[in-house]
C-alpha positions as CSV (number, residue, x, y, z in Angstrom):
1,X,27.1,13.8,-2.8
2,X,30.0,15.6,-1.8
3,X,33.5,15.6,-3.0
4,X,35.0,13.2,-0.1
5,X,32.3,10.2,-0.4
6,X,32.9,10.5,-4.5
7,X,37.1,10.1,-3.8
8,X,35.9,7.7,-0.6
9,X,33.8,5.4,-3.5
10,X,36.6,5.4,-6.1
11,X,39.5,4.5,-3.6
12,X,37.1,1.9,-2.9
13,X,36.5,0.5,-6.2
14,X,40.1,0.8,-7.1
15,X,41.0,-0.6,-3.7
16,X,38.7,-4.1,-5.0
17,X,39.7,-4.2,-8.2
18,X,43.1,-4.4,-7.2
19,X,42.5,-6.8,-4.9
20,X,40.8,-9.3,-7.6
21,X,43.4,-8.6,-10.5
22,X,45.7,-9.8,-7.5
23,X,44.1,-12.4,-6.8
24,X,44.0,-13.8,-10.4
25,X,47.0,-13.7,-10.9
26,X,48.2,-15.8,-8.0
27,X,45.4,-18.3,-9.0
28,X,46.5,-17.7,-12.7
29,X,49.7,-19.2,-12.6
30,X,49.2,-21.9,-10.3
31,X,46.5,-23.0,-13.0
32,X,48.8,-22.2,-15.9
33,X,52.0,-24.2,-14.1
34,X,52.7,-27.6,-15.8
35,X,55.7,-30.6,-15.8
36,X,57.8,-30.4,-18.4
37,X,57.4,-33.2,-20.9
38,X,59.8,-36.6,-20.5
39,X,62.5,-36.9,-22.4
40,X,61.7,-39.6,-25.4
41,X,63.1,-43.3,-24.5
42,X,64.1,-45.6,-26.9
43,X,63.2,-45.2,-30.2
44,X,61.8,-41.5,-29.5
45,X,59.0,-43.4,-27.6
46,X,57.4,-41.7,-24.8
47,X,56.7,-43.2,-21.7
48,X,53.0,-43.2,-19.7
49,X,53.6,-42.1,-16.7
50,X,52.0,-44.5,-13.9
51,X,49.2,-42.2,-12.4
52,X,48.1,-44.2,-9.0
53,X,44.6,-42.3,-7.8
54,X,43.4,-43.2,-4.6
55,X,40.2,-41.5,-3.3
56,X,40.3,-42.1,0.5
57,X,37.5,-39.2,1.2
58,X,35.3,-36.6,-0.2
59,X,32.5,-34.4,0.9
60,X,29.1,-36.3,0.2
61,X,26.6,-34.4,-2.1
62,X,24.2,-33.2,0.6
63,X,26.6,-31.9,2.9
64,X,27.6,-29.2,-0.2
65,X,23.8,-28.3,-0.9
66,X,23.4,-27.8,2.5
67,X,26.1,-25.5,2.7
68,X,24.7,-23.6,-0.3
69,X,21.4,-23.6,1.1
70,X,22.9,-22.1,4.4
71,X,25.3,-19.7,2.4
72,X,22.0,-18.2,0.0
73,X,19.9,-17.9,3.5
74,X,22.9,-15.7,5.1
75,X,23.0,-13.9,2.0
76,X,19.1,-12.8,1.7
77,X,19.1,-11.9,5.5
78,X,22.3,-10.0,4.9
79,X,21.1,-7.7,2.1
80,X,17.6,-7.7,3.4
81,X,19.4,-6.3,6.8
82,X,21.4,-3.8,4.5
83,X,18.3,-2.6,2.7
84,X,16.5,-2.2,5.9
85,X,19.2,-0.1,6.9
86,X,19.6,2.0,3.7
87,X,15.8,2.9,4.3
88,X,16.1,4.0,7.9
89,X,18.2,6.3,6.5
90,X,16.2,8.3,4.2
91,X,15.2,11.7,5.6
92,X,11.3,11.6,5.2
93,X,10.2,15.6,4.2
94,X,6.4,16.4,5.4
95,X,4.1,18.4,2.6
96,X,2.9,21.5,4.5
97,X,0.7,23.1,1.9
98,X,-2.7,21.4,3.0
99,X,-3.2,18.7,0.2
């Protein structure tokens, strides 16, 4: 392996791994965000605050397993595909010494 793919494979790990630390921290501190609490009432009582949930829709359970079936299918044709590839690429050497 020469000196270019070896710099070519680190910028490429480095340019990932940056991309994922960024990517936790903007899902870091939407997870870590929170309401301040409410100010005591009378009595230094605090007040429930009314939580109305209303579920008007949803994804039903087989429509997710099939879209993880669908996504683990593209993924075994996609590395079996990549494989294939990485094997066409081999240089094959021929013995010549007769055995």
């Amino acid at each position: 392996m020469n000196a270019m793919k070896k710099i070519r494979r680190c910028l490429s790990v480095l340019a990932v791994m940056g991309g994922a630390l960024l990517a936790l921290g903007g899902a870091a501190s939407a997870a870590l965000a929170s309401l301040a609490p409410p100010d005591p009432g009378q009595g230094g009582v605090v007040p429930v605050p009314a939580v109305h949930t209303i579920v008007t829709g949803g994804m039903p359970g087989w429509q997710i397993a099939l879209i993880a079936a669908g996504a683990a299918v593209v993924a075994a044709v996609i590395a079996i595909l990549v494989d294939r590839a990485r094997v066409a690429r081999h240089i094959v050497v021929a013995r010549t010494d007769g055995s």
